[in-house]
TISE-264524 format. One record per atom (N, C-alpha, C, O): residue number from 1; x, y, z. Coordinates in steps of 0.001 Angstrom, whole numbers. Each point is the difference from the previous one (the first is absolute). Last residue first. Example, Ala and Ser with C-alpha at 12.3 -4.5 7.8 and 13.67 -1.06 7.14 Angstrom:
+-----+---------+---------+---------+
! num !       x !       y !       z !
+-----+---------+---------+---------+
!   2 !   12850 !   -2250 !    7080 !
!   2 !     820 !    1190 !      60 !
!   2 !    -770 !    1090 !     730 !
!   2 !     509 !    1108 !     169 !
!   1 !    -219 !   -6828 !    -239 !
!   1 !    -890 !    1190 !       0 !
!   1 !     900 !    1200 !       0 !
!   1 !    1036 !     -19 !     665 !
+-----+---------+---------+---------+
// end
This chain:
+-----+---------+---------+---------+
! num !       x !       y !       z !
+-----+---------+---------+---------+
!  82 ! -132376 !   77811 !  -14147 !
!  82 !   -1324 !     511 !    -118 !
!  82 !    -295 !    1083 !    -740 !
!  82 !   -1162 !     403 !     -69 !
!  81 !    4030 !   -5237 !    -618 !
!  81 !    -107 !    1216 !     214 !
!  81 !    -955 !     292 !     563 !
!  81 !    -900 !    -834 !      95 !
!  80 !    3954 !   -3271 !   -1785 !
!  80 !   -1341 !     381 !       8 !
!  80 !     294 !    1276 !    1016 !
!  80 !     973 !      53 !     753 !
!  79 !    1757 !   -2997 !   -4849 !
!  79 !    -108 !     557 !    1675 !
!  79 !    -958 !     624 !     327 !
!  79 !    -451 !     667 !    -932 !
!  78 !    3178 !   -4877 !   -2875 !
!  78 !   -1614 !    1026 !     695 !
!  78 !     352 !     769 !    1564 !
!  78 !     436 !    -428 !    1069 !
!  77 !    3533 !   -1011 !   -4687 !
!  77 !    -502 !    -346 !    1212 !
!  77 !   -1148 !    1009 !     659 !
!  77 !       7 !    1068 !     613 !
!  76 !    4194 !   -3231 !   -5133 !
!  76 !   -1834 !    1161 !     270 !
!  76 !    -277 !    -679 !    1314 !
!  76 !     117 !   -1213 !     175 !
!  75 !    5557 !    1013 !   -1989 !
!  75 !   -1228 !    -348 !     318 !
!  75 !   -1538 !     824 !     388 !
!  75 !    -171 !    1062 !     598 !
!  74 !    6194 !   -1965 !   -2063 !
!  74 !   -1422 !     616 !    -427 !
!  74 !   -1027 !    -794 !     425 !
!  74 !    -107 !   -1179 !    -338 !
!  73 !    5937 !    1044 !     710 !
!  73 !   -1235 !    -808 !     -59 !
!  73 !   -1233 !    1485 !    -208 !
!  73 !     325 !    1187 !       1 !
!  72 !    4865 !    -420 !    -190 !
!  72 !      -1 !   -1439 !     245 !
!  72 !   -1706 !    -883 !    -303 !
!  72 !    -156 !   -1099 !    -531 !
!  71 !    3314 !    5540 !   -1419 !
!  71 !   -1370 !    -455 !     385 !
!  71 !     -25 !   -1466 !     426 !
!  71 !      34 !    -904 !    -835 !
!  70 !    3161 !    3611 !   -1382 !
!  70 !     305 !     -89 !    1632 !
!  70 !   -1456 !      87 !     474 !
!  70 !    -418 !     720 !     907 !
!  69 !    1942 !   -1223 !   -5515 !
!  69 !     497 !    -812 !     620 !
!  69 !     244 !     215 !    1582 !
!  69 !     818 !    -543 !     743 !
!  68 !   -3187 !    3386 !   -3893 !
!  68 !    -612 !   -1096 !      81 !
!  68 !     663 !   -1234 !     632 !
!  68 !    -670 !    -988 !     300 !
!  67 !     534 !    6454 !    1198 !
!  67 !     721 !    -920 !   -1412 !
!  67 !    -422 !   -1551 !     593 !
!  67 !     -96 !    -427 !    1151 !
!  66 !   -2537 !    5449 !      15 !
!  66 !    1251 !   -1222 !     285 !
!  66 !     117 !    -980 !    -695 !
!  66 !    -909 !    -487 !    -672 !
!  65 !   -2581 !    4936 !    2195 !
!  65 !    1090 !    -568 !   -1185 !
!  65 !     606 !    -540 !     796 !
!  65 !     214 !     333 !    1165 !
!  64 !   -4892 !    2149 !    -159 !
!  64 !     480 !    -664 !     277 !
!  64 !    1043 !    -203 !   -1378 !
!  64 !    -343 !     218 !   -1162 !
!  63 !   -3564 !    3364 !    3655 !
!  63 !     774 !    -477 !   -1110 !
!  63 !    1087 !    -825 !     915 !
!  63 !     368 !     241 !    1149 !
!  62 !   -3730 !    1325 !    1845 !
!  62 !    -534 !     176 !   -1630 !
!  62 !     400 !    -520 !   -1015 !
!  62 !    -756 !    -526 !    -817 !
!  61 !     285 !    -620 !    6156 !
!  61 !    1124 !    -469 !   -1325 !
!  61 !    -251 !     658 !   -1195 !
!  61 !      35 !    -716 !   -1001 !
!  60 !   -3444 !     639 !    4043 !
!  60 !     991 !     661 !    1330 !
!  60 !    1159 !     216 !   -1392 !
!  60 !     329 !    1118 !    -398 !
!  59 !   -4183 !   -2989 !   -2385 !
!  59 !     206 !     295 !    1553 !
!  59 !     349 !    1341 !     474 !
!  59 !    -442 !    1134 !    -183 !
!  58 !    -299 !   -2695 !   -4503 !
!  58 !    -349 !     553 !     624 !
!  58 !    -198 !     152 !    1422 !
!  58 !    -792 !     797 !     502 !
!  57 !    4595 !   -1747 !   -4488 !
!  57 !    -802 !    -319 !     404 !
!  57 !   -1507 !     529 !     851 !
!  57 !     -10 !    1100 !    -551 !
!  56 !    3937 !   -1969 !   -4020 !
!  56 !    -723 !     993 !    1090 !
!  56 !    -719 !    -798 !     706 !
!  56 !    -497 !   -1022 !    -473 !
!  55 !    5247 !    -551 !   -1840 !
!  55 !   -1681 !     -21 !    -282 !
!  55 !     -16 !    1285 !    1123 !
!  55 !     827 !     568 !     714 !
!  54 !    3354 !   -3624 !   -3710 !
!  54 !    -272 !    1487 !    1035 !
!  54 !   -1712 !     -49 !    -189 !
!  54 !    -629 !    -275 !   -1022 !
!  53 !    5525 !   -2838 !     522 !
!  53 !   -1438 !    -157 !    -334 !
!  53 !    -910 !    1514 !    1131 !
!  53 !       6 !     386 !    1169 !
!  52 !    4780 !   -2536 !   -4757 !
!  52 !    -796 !     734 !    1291 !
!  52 !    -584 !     339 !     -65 !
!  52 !    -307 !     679 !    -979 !
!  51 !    3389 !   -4844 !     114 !
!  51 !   -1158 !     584 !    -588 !
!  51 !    -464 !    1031 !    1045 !
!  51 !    -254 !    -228 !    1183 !
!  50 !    3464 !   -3934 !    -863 !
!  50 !     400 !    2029 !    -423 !
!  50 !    -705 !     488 !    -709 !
!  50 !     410 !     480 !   -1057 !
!  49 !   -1590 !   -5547 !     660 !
!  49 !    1228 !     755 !     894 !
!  49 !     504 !    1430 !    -296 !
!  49 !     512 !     502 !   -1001 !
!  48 !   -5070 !   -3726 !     250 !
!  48 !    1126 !     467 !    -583 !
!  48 !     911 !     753 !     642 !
!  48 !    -422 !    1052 !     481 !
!  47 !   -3532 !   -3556 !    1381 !
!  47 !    1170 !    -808 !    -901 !
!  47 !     806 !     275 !    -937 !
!  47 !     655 !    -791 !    -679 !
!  46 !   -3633 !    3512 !    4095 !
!  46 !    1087 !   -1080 !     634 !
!  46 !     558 !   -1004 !    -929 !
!  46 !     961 !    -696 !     329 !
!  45 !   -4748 !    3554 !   -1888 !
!  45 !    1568 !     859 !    -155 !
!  45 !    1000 !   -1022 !     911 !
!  45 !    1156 !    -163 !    -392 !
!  44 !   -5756 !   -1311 !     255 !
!  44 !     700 !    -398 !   -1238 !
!  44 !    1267 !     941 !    -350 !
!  44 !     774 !    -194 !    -938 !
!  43 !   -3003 !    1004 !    4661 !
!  43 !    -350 !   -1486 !     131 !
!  43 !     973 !    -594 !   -1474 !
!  43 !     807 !    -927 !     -72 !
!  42 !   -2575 !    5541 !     887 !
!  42 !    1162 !    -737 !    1209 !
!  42 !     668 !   -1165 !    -530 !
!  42 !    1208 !    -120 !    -202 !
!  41 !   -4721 !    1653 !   -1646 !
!  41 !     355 !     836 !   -1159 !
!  41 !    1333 !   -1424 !    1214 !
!  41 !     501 !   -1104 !    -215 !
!  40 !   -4381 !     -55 !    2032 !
!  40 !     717 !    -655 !   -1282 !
!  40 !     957 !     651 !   -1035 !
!  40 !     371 !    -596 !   -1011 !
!  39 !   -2140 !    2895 !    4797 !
!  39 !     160 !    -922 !     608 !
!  39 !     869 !   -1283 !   -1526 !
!  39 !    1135 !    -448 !    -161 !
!  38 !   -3368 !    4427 !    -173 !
!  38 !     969 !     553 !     521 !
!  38 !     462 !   -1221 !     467 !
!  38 !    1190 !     218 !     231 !
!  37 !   -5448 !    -615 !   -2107 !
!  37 !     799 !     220 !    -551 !
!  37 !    1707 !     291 !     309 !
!  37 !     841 !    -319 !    -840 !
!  36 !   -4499 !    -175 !    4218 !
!  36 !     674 !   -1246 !    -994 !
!  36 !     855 !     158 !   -1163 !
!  36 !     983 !    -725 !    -153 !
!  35 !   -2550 !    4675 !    2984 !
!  35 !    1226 !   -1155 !     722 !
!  35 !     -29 !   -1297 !   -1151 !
!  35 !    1025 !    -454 !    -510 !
!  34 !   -2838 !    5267 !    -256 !
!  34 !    -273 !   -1508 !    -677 !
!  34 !    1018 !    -577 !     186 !
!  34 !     882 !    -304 !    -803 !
!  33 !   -1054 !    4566 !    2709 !
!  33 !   -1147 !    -133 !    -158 !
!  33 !    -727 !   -1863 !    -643 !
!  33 !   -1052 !    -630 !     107 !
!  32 !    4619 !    1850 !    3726 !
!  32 !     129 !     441 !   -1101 !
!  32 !   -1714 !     -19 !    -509 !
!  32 !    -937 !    -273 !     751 !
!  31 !    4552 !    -230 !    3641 !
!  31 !   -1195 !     151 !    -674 !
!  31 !      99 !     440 !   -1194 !
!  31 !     867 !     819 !    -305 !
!  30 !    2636 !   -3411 !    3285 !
!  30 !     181 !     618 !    -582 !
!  30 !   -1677 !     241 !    -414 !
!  30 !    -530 !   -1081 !    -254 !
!  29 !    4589 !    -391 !    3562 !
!  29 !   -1450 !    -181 !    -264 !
!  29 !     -71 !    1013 !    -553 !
!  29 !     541 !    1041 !     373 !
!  28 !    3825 !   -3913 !    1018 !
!  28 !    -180 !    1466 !    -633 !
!  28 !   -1798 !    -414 !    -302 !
!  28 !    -346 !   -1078 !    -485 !
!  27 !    3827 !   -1754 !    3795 !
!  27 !    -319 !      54 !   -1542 !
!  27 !    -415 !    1277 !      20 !
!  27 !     415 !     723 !     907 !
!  26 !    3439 !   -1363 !    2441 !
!  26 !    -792 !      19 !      99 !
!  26 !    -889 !     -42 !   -1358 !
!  26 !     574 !     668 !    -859 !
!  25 !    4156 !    -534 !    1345 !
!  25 !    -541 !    -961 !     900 !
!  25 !   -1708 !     139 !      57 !
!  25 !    -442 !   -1083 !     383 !
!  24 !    4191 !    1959 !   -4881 !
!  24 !   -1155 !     638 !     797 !
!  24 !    -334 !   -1186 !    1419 !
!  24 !    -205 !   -1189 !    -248 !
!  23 !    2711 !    1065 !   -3930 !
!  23 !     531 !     567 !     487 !
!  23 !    -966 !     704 !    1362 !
!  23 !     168 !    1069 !     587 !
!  22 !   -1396 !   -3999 !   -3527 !
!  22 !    1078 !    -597 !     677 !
!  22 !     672 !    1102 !     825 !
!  22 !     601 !    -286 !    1036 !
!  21 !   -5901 !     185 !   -2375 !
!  21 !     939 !     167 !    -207 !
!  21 !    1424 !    -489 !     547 !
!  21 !     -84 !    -379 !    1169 !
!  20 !   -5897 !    -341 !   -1442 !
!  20 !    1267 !     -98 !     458 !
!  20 !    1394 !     -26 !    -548 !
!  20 !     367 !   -1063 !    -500 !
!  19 !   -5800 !    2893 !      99 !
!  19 !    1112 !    -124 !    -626 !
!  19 !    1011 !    -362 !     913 !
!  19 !     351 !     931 !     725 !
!  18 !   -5784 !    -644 !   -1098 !
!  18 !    1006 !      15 !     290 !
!  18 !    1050 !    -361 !    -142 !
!  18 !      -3 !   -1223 !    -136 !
!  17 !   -4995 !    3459 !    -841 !
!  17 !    1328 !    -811 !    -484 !
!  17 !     827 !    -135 !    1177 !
!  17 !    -102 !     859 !     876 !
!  16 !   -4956 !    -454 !    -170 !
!  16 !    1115 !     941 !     115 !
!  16 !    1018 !   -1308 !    -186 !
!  16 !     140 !   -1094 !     546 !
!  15 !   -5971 !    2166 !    -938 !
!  15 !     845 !    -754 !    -253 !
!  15 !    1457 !     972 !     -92 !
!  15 !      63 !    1113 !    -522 !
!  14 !   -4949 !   -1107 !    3176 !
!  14 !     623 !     415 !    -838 !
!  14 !     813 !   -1037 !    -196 !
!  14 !     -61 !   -1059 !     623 !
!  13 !   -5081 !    1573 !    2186 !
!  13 !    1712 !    -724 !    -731 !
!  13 !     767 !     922 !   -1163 !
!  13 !    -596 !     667 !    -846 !
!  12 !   -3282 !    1027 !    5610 !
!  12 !     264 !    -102 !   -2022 !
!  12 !    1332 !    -826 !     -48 !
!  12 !    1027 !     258 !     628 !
!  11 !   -5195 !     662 !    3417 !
!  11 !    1297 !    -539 !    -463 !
!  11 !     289 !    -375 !   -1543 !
!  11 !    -477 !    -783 !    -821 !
!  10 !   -3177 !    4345 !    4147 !
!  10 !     489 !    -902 !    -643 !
!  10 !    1302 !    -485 !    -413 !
!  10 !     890 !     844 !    -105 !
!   9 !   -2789 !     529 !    4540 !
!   9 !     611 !     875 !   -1054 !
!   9 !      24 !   -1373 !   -1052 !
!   9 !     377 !   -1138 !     277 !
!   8 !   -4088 !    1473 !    3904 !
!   8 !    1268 !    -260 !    -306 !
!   8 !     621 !     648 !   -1458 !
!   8 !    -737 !     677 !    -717 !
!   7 !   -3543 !     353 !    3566 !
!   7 !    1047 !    1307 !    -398 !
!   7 !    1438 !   -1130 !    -314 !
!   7 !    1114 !     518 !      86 !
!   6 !   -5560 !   -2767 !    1883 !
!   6 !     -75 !     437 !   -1435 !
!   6 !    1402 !     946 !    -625 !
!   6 !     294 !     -57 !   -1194 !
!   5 !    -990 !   -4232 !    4267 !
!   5 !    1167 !    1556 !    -196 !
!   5 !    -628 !     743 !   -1048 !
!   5 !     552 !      66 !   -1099 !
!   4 !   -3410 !   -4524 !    4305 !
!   4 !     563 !     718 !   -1375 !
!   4 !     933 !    1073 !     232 !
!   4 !     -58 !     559 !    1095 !
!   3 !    -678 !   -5241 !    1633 !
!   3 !      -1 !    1480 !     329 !
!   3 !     451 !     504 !   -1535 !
!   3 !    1017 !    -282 !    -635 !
!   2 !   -3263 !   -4672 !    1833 !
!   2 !    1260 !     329 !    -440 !
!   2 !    -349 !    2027 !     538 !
!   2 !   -1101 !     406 !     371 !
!   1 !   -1257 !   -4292 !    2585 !
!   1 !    -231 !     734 !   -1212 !
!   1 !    1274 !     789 !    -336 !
!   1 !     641 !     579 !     878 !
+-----+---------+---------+---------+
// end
């Protein structure tokens, strides 16, 4: 017979940008409130060059700026929590 936990913690998904930069070894995670949005503003500043792109966020990262030609990639990646 399986053993119940009643006191387990529930598990919540979120969603966290992430940004890889050139000048940067490590990407940048970023919370926000409407990662998708934040995700396609990204997404479509990588095809203009010297564009600067400044958002808020709500993490660890509140506010963020950097120019559009030292954005190498963007991506949404579920993370789950308690």
């Amino acid at each position: 017979m399986a053993q119940q936990f009643p006191n387990q913690p529930q598990v919540k998904t979120r969603k966290a940008l992430i940004i890889f930069l050139k000048s940067a070894p490590q990407p940048i995670v970023i919370y926000s409130s409407n990662p998708q949005k934040d995700y396609e503003e990204l997404k479509n500043a990588m095809k203009i060059p010297n564009l600067l792109v400044e958002k808020e966020a709500t993490g660890p990262i509140k506010n963020y700026c950097m120019l559009s030609n030292n954005i190498l990639g963007v991506m949404l990646q579920d993370e789950q929590y308690t």
